[in-house]
C-alpha positions in Angstrom: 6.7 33.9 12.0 10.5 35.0 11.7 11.2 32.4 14.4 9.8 30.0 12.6 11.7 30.8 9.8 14.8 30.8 11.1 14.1 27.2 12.8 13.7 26.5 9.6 16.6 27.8 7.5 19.2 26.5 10.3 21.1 24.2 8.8 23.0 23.3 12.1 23.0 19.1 13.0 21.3 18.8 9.5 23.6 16.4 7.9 24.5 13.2 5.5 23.9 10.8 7.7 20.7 12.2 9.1 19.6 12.5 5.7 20.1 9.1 4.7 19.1 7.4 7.4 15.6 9.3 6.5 15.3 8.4 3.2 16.2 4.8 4.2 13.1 5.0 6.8 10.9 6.1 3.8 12.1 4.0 1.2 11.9 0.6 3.9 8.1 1.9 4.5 7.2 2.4 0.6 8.5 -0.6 0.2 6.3 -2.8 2.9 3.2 -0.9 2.2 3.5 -1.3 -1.4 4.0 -5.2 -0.6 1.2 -5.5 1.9 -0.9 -3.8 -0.5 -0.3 -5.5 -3.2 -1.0 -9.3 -1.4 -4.1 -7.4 0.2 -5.7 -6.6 -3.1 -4.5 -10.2 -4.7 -6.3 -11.6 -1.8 -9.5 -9.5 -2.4 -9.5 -10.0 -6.1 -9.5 -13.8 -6.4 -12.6 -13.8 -3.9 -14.2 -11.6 -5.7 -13.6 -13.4 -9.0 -13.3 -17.0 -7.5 -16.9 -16.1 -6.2 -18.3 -15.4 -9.6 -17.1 -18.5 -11.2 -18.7 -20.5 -8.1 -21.9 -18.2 -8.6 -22.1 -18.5 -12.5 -21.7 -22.2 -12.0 -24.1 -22.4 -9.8 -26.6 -20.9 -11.8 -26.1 -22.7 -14.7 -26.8 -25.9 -12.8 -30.1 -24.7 -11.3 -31.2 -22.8 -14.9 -30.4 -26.8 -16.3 -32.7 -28.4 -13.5 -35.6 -26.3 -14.5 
């Protein structure tokens, strides 16, 4: 367990640019899920409500016929 703390707590080739380029890596991936997402659930959600219009319309026409 002490190793693994001091593993830890070592400091040594941690630097700026390391961090950086980290929280670039995770910022670039937030940002493409969140836009992949986001065009994913647009997608699903005009189906879904493009498919009730088409089913209430069609309902109405056959509720008319009879």
């Amino acid at each position: 367990m002490d190793d693994l703390r001091m593993f830890w707590e070592e400091e040594e080739g941690l630097g700026t640019v390391e961090m950086v380029l980290l929280l670039a890596a995770l910022v670039s991936i937030a940002i493409m899920l969140r836009l992949g997402l986001l065009e994913f659930m647009k997608k699903n959600l005009n189906g879904i409500f493009n498919g009730a219009k088409t089913n209430t319309t069609l309902e109405t026409a056959t509720e008319a016929g009879h």
